[in-house]
PDB file with SEQRES, HELIX, SHEET and CRYST1 records, atoms N, CA, C and O in Angstrom:
SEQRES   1 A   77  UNK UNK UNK UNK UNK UNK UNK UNK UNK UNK UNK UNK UNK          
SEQRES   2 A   77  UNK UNK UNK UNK UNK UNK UNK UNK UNK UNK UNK UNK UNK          
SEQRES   3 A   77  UNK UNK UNK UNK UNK UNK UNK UNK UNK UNK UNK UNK UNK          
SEQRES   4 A   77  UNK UNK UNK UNK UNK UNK UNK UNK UNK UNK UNK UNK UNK          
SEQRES   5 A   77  UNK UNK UNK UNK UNK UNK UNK UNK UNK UNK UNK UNK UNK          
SEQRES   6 A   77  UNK UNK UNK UNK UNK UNK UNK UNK UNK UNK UNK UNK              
HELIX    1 AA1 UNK A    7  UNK A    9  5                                   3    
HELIX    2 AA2 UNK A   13  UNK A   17  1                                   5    
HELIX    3 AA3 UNK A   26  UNK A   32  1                                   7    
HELIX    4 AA4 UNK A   39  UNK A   46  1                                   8    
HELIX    5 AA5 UNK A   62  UNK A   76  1                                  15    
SHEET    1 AA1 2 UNK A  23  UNK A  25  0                                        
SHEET    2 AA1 2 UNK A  58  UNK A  61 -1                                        
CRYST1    1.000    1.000    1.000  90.00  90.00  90.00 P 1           1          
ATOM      1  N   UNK A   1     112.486  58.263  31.982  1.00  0.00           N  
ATOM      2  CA  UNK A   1     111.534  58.738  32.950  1.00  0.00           C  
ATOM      3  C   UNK A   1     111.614  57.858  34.204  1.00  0.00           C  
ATOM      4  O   UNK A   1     111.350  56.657  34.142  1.00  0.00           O  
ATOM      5  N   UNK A   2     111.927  58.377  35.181  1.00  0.00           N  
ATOM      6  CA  UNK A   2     111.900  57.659  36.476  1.00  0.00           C  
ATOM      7  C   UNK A   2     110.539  57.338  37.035  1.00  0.00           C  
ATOM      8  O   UNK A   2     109.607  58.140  36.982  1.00  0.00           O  
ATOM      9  N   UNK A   3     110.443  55.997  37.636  1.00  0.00           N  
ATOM     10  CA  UNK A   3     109.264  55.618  37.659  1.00  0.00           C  
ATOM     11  C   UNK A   3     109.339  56.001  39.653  1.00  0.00           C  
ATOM     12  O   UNK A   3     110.350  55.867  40.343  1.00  0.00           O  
ATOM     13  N   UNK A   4     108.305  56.356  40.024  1.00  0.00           N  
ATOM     14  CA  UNK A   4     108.135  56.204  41.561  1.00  0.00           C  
ATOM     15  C   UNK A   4     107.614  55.237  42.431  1.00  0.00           C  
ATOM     16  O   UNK A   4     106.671  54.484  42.191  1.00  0.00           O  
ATOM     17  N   UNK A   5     108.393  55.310  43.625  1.00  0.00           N  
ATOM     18  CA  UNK A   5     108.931  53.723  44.147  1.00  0.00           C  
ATOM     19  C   UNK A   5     107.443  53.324  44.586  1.00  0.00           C  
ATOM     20  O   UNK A   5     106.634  54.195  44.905  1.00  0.00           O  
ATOM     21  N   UNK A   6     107.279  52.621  44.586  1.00  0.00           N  
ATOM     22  CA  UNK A   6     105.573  51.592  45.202  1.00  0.00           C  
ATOM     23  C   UNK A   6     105.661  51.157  46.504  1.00  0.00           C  
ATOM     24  O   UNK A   6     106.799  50.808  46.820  1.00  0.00           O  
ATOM     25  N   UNK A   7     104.892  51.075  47.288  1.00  0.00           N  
ATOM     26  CA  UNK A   7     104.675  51.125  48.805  1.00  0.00           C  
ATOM     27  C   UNK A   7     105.310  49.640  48.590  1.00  0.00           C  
ATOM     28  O   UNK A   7     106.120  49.445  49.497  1.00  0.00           O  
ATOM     29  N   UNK A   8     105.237  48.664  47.820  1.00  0.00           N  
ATOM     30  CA  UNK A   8     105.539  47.187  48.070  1.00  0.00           C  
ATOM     31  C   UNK A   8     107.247  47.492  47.936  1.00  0.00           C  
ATOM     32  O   UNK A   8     107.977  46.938  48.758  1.00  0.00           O  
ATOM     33  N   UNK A   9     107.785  48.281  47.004  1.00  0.00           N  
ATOM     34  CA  UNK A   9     109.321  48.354  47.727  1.00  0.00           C  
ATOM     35  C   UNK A   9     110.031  49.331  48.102  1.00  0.00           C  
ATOM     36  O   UNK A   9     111.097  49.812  47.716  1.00  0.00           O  
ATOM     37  N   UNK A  10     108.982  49.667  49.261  1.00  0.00           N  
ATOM     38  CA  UNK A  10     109.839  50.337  50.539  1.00  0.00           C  
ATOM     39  C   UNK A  10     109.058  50.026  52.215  1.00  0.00           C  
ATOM     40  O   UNK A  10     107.874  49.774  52.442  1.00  0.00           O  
ATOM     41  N   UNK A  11     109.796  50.109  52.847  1.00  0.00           N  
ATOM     42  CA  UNK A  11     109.074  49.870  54.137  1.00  0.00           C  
ATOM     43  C   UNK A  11     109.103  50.734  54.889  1.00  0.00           C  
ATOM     44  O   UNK A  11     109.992  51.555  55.117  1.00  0.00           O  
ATOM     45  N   UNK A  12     107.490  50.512  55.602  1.00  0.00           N  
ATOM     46  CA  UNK A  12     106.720  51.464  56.300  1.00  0.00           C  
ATOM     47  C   UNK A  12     107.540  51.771  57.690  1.00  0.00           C  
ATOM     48  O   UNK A  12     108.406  51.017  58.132  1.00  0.00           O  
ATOM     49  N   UNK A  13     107.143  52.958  58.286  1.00  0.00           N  
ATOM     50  CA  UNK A  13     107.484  53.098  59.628  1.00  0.00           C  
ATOM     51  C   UNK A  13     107.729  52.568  60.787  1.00  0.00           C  
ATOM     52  O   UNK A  13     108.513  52.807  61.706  1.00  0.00           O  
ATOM     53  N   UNK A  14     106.485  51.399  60.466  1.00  0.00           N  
ATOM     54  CA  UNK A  14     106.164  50.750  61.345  1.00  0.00           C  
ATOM     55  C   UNK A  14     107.106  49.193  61.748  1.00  0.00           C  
ATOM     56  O   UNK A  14     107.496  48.541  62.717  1.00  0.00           O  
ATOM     57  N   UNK A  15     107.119  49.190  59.992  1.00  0.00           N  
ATOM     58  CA  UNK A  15     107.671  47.994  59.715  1.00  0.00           C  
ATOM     59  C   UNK A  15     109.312  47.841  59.922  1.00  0.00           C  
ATOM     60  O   UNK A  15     109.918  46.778  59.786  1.00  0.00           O  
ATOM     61  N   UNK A  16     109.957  49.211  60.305  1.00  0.00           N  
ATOM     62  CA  UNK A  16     111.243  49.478  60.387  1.00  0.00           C  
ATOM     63  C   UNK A  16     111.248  49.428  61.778  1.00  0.00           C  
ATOM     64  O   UNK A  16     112.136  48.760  62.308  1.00  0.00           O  
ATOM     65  N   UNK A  17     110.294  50.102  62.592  1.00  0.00           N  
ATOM     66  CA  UNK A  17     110.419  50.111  63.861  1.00  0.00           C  
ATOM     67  C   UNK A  17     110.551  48.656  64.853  1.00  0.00           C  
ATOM     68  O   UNK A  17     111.195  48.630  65.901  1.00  0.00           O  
ATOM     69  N   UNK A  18     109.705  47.329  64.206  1.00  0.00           N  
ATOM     70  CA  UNK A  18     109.210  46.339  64.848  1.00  0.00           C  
ATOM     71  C   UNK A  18     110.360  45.817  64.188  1.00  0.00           C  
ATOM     72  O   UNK A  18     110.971  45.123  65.001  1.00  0.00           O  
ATOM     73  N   UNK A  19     110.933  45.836  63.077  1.00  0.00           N  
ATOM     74  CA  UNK A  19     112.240  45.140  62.698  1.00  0.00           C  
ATOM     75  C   UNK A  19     113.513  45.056  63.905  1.00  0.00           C  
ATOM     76  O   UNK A  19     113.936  46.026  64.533  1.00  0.00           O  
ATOM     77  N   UNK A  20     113.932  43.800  64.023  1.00  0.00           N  
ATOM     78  CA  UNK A  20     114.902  43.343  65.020  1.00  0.00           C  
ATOM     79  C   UNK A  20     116.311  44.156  64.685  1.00  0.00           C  
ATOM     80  O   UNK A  20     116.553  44.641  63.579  1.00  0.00           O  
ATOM     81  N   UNK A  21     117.083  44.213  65.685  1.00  0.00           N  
ATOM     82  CA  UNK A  21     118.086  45.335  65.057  1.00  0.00           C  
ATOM     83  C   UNK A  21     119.641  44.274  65.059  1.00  0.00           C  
ATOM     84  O   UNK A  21     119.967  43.568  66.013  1.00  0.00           O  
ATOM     85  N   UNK A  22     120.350  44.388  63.876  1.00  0.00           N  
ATOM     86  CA  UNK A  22     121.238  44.151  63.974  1.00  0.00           C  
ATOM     87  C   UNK A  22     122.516  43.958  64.578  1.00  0.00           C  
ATOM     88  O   UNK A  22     123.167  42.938  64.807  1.00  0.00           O  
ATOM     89  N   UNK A  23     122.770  45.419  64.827  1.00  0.00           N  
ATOM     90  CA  UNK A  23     124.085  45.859  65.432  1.00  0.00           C  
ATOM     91  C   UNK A  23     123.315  46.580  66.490  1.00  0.00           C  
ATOM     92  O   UNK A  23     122.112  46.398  66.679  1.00  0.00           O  
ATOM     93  N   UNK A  24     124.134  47.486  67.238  1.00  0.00           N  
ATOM     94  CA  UNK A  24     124.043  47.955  68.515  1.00  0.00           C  
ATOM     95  C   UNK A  24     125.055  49.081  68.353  1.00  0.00           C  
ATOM     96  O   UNK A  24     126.068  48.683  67.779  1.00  0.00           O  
ATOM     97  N   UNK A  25     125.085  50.527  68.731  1.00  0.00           N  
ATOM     98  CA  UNK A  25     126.207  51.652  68.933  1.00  0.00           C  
ATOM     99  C   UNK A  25     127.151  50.905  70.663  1.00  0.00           C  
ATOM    100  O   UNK A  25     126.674  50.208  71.559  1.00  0.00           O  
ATOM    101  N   UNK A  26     128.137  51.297  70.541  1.00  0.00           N  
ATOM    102  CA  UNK A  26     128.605  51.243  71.484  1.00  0.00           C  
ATOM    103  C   UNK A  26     127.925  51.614  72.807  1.00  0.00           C  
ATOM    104  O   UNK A  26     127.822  50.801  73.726  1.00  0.00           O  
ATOM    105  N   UNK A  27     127.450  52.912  72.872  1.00  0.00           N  
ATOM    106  CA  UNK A  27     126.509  53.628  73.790  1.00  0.00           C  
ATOM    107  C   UNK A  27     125.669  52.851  74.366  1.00  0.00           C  
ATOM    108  O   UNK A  27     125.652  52.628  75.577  1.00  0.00           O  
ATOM    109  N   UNK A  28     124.476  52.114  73.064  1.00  0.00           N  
ATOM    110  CA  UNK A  28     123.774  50.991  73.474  1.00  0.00           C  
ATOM    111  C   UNK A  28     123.561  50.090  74.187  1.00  0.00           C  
ATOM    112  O   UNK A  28     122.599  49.875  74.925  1.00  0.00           O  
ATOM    113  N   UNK A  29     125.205  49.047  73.831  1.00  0.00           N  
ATOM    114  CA  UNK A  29     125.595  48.218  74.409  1.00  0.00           C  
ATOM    115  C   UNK A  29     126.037  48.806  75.963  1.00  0.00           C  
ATOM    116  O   UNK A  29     125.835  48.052  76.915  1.00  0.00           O  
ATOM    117  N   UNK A  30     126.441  49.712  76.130  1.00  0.00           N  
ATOM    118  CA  UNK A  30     126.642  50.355  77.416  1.00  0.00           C  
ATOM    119  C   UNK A  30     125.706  50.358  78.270  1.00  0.00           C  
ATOM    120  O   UNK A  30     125.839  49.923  79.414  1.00  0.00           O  
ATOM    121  N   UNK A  31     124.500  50.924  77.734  1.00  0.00           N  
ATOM    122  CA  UNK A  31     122.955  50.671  78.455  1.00  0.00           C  
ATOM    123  C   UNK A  31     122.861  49.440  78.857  1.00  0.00           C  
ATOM    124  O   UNK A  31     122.957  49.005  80.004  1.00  0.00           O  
ATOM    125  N   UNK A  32     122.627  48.764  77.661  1.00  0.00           N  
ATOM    126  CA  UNK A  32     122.435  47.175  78.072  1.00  0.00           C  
ATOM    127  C   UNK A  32     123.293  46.257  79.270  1.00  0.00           C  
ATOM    128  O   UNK A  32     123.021  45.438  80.147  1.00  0.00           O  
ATOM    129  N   UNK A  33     124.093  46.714  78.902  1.00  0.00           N  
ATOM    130  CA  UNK A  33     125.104  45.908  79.896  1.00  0.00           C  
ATOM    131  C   UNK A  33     125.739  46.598  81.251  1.00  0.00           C  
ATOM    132  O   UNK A  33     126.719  46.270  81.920  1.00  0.00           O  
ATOM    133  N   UNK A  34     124.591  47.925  81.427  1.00  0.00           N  
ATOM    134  CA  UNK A  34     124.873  48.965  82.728  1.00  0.00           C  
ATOM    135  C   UNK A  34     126.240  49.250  83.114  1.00  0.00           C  
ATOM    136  O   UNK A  34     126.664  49.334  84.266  1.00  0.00           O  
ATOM    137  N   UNK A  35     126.926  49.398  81.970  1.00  0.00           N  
ATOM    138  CA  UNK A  35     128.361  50.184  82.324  1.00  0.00           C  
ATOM    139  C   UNK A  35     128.264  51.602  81.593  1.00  0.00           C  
ATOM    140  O   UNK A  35     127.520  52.068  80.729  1.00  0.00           O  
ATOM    141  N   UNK A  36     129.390  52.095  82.354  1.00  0.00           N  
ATOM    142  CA  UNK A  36     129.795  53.233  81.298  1.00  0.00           C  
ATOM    143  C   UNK A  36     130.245  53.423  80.296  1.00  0.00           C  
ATOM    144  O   UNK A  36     131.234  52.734  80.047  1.00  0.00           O  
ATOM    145  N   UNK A  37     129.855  54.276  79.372  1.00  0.00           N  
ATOM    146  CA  UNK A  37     129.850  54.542  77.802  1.00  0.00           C  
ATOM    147  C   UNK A  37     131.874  54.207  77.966  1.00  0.00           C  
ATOM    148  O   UNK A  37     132.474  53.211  77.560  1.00  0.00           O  
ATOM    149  N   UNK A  38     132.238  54.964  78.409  1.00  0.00           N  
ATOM    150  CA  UNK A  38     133.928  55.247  78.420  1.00  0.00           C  
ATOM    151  C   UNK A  38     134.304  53.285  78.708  1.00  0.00           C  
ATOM    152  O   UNK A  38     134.958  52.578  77.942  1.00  0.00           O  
ATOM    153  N   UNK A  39     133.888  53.008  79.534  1.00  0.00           N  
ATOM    154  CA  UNK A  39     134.114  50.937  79.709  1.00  0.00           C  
ATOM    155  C   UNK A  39     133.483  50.790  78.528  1.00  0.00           C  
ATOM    156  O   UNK A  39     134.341  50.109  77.967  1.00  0.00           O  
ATOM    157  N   UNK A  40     132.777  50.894  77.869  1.00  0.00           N  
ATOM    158  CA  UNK A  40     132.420  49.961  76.712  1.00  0.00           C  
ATOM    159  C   UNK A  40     133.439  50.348  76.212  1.00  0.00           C  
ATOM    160  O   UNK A  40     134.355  49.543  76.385  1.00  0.00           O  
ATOM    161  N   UNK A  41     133.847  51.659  75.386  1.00  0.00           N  
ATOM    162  CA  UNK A  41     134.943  51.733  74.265  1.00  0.00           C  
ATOM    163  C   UNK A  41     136.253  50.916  74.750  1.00  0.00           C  
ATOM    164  O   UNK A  41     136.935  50.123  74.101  1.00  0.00           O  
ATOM    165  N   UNK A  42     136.420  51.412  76.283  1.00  0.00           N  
ATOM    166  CA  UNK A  42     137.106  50.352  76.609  1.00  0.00           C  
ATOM    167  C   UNK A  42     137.380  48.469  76.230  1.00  0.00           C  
ATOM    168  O   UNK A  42     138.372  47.852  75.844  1.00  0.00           O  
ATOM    169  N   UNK A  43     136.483  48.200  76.447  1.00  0.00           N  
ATOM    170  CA  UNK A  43     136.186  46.997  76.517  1.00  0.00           C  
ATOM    171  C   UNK A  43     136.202  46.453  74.490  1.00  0.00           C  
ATOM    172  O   UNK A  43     136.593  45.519  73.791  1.00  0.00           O  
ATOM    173  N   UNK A  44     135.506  47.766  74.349  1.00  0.00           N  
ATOM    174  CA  UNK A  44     135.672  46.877  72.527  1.00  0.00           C  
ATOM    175  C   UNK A  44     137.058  47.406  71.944  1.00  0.00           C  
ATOM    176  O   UNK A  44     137.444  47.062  70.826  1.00  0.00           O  
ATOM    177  N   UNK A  45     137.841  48.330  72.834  1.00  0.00           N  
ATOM    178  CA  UNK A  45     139.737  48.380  72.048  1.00  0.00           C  
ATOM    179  C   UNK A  45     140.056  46.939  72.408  1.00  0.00           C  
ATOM    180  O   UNK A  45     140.637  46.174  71.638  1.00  0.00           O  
ATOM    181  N   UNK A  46     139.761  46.713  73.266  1.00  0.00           N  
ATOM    182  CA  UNK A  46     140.802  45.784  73.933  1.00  0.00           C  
ATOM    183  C   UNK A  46     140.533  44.301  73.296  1.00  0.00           C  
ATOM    184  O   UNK A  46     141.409  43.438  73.252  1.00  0.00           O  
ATOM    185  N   UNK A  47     138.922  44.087  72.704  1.00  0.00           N  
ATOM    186  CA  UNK A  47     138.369  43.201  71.953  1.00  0.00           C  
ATOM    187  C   UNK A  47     137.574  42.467  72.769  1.00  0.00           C  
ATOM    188  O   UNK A  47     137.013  41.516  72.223  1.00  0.00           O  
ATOM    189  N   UNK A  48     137.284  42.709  74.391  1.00  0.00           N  
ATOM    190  CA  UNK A  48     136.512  41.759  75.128  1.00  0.00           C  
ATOM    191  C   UNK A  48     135.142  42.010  74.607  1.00  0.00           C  
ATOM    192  O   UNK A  48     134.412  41.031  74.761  1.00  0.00           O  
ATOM    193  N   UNK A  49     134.578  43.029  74.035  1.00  0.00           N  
ATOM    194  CA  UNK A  49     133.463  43.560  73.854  1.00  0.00           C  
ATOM    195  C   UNK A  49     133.396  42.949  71.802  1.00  0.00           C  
ATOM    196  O   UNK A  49     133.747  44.049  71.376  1.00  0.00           O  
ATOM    197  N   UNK A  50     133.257  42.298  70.810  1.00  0.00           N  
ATOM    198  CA  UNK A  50     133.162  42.191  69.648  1.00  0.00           C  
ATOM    199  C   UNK A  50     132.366  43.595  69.093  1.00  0.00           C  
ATOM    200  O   UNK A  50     131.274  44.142  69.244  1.00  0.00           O  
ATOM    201  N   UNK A  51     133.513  43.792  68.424  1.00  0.00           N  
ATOM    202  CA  UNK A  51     132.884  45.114  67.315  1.00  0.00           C  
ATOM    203  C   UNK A  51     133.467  45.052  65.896  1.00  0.00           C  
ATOM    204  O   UNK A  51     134.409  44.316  65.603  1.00  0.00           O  
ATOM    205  N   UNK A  52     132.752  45.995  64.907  1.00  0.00           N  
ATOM    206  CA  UNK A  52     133.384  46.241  63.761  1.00  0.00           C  
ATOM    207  C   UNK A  52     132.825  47.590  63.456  1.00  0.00           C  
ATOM    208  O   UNK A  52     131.731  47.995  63.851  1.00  0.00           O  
ATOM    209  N   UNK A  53     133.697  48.267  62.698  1.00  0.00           N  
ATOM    210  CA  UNK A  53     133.671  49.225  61.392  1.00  0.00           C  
ATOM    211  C   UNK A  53     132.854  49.459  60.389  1.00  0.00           C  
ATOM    212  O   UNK A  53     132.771  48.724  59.405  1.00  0.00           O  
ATOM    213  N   UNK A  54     132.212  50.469  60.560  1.00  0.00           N  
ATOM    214  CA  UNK A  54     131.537  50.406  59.401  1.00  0.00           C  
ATOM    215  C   UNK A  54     131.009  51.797  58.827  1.00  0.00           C  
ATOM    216  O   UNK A  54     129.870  52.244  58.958  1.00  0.00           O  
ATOM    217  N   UNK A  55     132.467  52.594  57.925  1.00  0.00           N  
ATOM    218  CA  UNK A  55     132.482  53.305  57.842  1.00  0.00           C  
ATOM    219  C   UNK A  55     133.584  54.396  59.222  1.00  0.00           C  
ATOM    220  O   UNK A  55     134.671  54.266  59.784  1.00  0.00           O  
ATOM    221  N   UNK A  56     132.760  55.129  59.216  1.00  0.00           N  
ATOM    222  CA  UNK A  56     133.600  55.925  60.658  1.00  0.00           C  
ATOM    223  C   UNK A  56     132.754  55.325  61.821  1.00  0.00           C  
ATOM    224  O   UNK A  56     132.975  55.913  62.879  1.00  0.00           O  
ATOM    225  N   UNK A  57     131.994  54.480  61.898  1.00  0.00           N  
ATOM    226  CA  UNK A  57     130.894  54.017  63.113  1.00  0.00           C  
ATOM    227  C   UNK A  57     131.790  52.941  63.610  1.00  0.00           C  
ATOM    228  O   UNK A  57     132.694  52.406  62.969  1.00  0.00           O  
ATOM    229  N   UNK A  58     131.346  52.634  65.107  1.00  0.00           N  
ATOM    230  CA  UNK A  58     131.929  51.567  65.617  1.00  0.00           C  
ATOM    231  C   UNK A  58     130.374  50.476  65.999  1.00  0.00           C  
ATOM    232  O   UNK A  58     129.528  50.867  66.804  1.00  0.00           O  
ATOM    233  N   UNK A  59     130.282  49.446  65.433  1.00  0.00           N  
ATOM    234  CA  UNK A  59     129.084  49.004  65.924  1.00  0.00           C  
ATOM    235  C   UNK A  59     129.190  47.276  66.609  1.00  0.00           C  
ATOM    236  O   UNK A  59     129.734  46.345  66.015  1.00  0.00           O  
ATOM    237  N   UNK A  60     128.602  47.194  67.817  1.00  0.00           N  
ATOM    238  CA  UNK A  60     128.469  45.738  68.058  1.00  0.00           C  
ATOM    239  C   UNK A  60     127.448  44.962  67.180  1.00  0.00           C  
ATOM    240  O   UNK A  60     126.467  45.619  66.833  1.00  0.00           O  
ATOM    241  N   UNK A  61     127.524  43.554  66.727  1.00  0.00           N  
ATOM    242  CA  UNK A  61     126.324  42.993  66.006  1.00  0.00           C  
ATOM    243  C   UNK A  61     125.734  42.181  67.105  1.00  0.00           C  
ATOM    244  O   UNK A  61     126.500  41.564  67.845  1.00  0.00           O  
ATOM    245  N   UNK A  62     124.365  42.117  67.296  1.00  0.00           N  
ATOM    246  CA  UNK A  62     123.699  41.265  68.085  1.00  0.00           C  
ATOM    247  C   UNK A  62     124.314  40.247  68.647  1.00  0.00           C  
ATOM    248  O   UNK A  62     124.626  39.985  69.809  1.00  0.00           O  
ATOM    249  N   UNK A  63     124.428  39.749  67.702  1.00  0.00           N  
ATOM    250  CA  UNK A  63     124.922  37.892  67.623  1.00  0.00           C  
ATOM    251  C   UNK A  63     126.403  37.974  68.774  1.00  0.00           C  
ATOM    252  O   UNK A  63     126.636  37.566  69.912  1.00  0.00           O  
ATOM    253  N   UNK A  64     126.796  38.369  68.226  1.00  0.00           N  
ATOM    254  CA  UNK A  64     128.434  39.061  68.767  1.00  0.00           C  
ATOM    255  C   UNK A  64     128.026  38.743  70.522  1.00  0.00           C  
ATOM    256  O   UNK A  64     128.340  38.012  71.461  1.00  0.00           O  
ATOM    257  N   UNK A  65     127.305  39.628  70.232  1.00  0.00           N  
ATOM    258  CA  UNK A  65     127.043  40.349  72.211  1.00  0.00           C  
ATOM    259  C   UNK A  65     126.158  39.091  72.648  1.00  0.00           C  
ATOM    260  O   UNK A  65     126.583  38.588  73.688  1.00  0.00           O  
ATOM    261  N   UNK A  66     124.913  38.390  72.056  1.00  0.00           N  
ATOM    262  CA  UNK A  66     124.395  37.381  72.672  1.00  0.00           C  
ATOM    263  C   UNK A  66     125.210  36.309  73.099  1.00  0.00           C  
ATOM    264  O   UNK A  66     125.061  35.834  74.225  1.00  0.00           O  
ATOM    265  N   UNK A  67     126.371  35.726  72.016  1.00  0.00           N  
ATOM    266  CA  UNK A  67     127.451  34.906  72.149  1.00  0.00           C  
ATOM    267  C   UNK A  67     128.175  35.223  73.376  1.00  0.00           C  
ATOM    268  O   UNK A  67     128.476  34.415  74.254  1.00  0.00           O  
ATOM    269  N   UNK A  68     128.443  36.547  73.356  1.00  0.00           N  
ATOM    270  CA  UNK A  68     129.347  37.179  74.270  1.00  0.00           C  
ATOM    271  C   UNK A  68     128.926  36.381  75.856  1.00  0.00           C  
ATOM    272  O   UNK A  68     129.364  35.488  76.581  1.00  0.00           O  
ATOM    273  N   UNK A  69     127.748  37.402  75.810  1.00  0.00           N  
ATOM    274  CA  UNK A  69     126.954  36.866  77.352  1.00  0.00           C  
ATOM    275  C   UNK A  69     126.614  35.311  77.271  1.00  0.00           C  
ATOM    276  O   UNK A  69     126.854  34.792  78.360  1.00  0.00           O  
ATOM    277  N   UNK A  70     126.174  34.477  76.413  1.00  0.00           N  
ATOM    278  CA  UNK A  70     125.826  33.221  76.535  1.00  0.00           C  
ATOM    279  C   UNK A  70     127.103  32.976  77.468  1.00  0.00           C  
ATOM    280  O   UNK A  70     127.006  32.916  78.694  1.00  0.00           O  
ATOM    281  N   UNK A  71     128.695  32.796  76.550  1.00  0.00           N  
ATOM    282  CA  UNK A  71     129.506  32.489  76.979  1.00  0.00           C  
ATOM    283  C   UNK A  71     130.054  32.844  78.451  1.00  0.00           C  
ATOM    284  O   UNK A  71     130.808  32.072  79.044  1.00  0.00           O  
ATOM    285  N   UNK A  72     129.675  33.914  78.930  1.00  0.00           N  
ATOM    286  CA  UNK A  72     129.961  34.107  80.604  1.00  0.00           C  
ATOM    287  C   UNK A  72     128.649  33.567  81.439  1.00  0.00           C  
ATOM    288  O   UNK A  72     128.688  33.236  82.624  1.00  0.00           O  
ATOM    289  N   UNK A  73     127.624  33.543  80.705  1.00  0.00           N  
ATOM    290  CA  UNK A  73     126.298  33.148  81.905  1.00  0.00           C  
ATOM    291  C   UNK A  73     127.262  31.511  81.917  1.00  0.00           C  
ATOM    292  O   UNK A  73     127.316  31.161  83.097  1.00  0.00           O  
ATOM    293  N   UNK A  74     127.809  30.731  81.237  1.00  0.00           N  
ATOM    294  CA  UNK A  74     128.224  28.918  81.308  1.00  0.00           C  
ATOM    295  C   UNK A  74     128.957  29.179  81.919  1.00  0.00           C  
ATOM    296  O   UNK A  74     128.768  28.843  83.089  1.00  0.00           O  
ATOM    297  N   UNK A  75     130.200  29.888  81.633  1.00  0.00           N  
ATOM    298  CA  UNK A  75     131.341  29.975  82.436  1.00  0.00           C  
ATOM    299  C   UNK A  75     130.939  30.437  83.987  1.00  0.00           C  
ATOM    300  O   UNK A  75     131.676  30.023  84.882  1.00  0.00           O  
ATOM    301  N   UNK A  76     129.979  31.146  84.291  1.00  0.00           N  
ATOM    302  CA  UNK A  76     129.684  31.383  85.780  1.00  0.00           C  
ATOM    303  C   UNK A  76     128.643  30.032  86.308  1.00  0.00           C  
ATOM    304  O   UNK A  76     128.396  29.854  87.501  1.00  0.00           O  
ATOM    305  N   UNK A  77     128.277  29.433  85.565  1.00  0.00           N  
ATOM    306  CA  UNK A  77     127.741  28.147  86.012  1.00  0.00           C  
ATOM    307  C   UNK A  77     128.217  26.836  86.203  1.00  0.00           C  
ATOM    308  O   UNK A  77     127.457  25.957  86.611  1.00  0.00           O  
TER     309      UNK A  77                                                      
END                                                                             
């Protein structure tokens, strides 16, 4: 007999929404970084942009892209 899942393990709407996000779609990162969708894919073939696989998805991880920019805001300083 399958037992049904209890509010303590699963999370609420809310709690998914206010959750920090991992990765980023390409698209995303496009927003963020005010280029065009077509320059981002660009930019993550070529590897200036950090991405991975996951599945048929192409996704940036946070960390990736904060590193990314840390590293050009020093280098322009």
């Amino acid at each position: 007999m399958a037992t049904r899942p209890t509010k303590t393990t699963l999370m609420t709407r809310m709690e998914i929404e206010t959750m920090e996000r991992l990765t980023y779609s390409v698209s995303e990162v496009a927003q963020l970084l005010g280029i065009s969708r077509a320059s981002a894919y660009t930019h993550v073939r070529t590897g200036e942009i950090p991405s991975i696989s996951l599945g048929g998805r192409i996704v940036v991880p946070r960390r990736a892209l904060e590193q990314l920019l840390d590293s050009v805001l020093v280098d322009a300083g």
